[in-house]
N, CA, C and O atoms as CSV, one atom per row, in Angstrom:
chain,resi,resn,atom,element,x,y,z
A,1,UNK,N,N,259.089,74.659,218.011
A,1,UNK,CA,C,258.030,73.828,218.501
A,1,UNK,C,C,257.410,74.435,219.745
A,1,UNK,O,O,256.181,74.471,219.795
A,2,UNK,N,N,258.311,75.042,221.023
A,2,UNK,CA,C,258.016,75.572,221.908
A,2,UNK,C,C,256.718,76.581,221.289
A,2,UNK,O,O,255.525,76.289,221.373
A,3,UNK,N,N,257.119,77.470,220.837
A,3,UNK,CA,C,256.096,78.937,220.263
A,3,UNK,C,C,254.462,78.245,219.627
A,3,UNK,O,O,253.313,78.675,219.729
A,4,UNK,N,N,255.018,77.043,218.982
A,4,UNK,CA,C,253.782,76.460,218.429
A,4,UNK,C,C,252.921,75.988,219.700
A,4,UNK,O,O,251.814,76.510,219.827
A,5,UNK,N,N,253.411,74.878,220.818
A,5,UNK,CA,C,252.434,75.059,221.612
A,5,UNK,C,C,251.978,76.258,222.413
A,5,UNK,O,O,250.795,76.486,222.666
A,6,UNK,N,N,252.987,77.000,222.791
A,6,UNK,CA,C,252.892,78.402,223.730
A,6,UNK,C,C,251.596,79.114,223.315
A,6,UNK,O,O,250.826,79.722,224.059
A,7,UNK,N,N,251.464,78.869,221.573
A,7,UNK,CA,C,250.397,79.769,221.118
A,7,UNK,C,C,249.125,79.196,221.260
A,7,UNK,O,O,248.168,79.964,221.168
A,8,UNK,N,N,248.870,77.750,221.508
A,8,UNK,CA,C,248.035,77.277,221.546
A,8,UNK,C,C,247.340,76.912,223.096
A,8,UNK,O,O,246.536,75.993,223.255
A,9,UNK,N,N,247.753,77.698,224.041
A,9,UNK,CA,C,246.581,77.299,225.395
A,9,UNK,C,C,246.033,76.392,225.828
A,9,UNK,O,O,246.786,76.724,226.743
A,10,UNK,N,N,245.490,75.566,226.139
A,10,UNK,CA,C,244.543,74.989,226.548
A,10,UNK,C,C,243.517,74.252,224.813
A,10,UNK,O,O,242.354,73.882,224.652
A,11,UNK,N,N,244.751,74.352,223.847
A,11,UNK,CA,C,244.093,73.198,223.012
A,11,UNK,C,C,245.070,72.249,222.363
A,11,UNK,O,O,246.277,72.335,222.139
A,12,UNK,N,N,243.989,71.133,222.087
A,12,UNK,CA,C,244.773,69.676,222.113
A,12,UNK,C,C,245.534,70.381,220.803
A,12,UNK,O,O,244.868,71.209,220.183
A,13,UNK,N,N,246.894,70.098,220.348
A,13,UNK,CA,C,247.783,69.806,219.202
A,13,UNK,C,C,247.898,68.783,218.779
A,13,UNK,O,O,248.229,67.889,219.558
A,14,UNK,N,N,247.710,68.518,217.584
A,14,UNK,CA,C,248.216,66.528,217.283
A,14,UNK,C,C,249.765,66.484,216.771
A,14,UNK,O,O,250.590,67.361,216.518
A,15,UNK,N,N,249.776,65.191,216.741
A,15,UNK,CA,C,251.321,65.368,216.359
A,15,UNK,C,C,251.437,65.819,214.961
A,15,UNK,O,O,252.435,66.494,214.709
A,16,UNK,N,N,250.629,65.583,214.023
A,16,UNK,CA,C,250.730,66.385,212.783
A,16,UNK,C,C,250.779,67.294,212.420
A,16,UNK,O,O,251.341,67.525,211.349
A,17,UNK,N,N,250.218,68.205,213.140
A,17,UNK,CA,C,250.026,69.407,213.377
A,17,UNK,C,C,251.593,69.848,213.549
A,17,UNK,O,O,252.272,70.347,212.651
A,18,UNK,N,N,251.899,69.650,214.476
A,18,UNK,CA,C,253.187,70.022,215.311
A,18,UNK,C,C,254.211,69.744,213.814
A,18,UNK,O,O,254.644,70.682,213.145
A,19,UNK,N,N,254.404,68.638,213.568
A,19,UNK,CA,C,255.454,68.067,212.416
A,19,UNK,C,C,255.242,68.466,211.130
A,19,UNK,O,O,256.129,68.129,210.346
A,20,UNK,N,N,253.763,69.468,210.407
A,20,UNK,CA,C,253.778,70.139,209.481
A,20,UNK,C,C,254.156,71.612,210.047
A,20,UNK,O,O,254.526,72.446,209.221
A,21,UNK,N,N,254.113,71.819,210.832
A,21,UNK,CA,C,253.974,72.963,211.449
A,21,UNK,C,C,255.774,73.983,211.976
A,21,UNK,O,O,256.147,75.155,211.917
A,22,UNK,N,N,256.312,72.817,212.391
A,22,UNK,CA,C,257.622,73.268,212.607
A,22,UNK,C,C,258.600,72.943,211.644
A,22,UNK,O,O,259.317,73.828,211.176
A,23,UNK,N,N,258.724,71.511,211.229
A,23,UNK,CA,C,259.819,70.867,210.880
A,23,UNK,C,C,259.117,71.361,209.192
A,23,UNK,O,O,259.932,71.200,208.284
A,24,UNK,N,N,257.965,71.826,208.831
A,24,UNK,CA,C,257.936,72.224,207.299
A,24,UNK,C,C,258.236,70.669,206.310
A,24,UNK,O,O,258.281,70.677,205.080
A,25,UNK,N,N,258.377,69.681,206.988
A,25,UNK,CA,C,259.100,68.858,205.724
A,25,UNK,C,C,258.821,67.629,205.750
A,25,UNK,O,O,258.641,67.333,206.931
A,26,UNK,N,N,258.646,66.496,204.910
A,26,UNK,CA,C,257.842,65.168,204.887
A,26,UNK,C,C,259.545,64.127,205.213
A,26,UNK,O,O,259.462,62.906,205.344
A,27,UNK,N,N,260.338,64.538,205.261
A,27,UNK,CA,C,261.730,64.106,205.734
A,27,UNK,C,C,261.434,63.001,206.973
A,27,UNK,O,O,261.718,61.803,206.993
A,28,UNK,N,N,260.684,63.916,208.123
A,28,UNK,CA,C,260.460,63.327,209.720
A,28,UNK,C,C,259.480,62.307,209.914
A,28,UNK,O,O,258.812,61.608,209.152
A,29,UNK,N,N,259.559,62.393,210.837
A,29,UNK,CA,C,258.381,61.322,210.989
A,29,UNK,C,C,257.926,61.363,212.434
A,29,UNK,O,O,258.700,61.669,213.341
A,30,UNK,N,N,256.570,61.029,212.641
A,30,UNK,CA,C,255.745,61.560,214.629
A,30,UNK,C,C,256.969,61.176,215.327
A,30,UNK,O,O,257.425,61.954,216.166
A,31,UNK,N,N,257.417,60.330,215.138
A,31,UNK,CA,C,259.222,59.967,216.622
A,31,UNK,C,C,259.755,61.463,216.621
A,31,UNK,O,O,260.098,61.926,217.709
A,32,UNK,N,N,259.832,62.098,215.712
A,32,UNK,CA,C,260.545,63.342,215.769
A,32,UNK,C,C,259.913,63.981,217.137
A,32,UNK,O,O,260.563,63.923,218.181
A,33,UNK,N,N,258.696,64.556,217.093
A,33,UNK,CA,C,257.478,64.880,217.639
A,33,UNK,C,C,257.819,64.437,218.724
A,33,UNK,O,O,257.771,65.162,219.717
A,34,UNK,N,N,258.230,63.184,218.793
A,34,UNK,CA,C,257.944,62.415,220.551
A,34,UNK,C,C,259.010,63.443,220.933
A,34,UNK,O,O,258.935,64.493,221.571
A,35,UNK,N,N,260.149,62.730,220.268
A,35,UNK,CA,C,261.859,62.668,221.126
A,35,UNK,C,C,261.845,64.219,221.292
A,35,UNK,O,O,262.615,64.587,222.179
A,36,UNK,N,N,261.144,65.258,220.644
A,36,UNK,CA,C,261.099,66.488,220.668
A,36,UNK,C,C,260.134,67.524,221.967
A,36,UNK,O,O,260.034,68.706,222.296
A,37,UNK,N,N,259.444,65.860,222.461
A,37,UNK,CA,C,258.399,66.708,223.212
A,37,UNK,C,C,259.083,66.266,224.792
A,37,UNK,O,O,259.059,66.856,225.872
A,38,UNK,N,N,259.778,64.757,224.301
A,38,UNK,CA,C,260.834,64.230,225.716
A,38,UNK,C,C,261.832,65.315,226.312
A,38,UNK,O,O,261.805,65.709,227.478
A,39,UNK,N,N,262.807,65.775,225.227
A,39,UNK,CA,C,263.821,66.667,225.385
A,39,UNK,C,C,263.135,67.995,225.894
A,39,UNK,O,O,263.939,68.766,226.419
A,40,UNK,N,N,261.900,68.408,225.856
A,40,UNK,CA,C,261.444,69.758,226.298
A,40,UNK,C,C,261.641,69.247,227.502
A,40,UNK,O,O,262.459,69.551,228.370
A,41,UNK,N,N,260.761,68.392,227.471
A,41,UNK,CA,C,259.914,68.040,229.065
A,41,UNK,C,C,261.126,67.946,229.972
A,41,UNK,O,O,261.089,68.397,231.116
A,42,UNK,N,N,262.282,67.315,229.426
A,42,UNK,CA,C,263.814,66.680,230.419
A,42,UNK,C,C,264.100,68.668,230.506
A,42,UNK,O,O,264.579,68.983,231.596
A,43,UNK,N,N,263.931,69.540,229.814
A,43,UNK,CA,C,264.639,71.000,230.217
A,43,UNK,C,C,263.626,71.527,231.403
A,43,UNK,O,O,263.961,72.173,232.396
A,44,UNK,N,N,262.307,71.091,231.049
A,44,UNK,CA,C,261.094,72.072,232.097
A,44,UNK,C,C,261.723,71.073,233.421
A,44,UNK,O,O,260.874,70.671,234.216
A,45,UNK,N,N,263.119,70.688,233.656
A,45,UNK,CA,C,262.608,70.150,235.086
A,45,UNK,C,C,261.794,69.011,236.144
A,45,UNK,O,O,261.677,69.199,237.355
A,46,UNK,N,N,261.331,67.949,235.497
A,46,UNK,CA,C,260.655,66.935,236.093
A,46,UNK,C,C,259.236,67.714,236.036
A,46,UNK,O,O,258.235,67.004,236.124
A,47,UNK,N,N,259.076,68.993,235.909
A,47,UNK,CA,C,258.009,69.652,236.459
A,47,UNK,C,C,256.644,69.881,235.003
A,47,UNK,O,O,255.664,70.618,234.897
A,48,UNK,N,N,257.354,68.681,233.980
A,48,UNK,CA,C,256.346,68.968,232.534
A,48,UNK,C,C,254.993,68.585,232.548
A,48,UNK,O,O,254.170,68.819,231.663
A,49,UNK,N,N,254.794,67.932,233.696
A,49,UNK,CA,C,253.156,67.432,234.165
A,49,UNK,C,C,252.129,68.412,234.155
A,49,UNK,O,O,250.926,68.481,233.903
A,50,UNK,N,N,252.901,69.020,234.462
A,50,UNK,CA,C,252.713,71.247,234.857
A,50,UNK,C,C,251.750,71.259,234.178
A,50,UNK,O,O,250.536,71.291,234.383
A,51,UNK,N,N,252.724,71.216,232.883
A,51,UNK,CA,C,252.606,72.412,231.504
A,51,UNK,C,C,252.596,71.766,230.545
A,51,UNK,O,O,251.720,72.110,229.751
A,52,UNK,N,N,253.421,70.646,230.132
A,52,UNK,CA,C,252.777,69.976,228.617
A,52,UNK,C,C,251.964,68.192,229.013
A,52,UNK,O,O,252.615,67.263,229.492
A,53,UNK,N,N,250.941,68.140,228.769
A,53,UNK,CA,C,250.053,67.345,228.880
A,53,UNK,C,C,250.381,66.440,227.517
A,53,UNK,O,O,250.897,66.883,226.491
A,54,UNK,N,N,249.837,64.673,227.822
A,54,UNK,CA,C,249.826,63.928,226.822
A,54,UNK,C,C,248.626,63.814,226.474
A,54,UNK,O,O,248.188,63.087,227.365
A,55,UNK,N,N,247.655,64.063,225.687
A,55,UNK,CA,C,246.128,63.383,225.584
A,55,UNK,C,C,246.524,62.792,224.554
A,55,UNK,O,O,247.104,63.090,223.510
A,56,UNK,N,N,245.727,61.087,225.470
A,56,UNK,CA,C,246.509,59.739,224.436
A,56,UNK,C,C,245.459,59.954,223.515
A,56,UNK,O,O,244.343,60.427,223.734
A,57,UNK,N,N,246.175,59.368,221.979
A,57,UNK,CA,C,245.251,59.410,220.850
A,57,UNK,C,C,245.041,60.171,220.175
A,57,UNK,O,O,244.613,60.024,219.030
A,58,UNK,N,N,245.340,61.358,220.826
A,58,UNK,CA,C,244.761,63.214,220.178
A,58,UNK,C,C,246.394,63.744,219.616
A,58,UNK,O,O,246.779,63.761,218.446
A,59,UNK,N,N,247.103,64.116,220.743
A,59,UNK,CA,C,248.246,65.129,220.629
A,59,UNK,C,C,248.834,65.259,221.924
A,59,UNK,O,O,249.214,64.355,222.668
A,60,UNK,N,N,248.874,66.930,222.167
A,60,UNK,CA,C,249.391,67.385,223.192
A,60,UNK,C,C,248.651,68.824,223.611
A,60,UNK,O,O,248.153,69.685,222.885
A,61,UNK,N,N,248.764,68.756,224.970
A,61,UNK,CA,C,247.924,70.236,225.272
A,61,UNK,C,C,248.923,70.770,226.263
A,61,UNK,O,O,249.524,70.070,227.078
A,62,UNK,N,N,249.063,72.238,226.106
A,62,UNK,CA,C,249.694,73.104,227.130
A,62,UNK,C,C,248.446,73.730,227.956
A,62,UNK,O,O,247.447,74.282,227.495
A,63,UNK,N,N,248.752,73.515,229.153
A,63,UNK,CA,C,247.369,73.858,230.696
A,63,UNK,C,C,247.646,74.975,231.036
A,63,UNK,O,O,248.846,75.246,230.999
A,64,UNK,N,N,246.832,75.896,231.425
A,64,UNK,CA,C,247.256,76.913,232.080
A,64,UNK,C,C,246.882,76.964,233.116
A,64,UNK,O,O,247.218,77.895,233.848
């Protein structure tokens, strides 16, 4: 999931995107996505404000 946003810069990701994209499989469901984007954010340090952005409604964006 990391590499998937890393590659994407400064554009919005949706969560679908992300959950066809990594997990390959109709198994999951967007909670995956969340609890997946929580657990990054709890490793970057308090400091995920940084670097992974929420845009409500859309996805997620990595800032540079």
């Amino acid at each position: 999931m990391c590499s998937q946003i890393l590659s994407n810069k400064n554009i919005i990701i949706d969560k679908h995107e992300i959950l066809s994209k990594v997990w390959e499989s109709e198994h999951y469901d967007l909670n995956t996505v969340t609890t997946s984007i929580m657990r990054l954010r709890k490793k970057l340090d308090n400091n995920y404000e940084k670097y992974i952005k929420t845009v409500h409604g859309r996805g997620y964006i990595l800032e540079s």
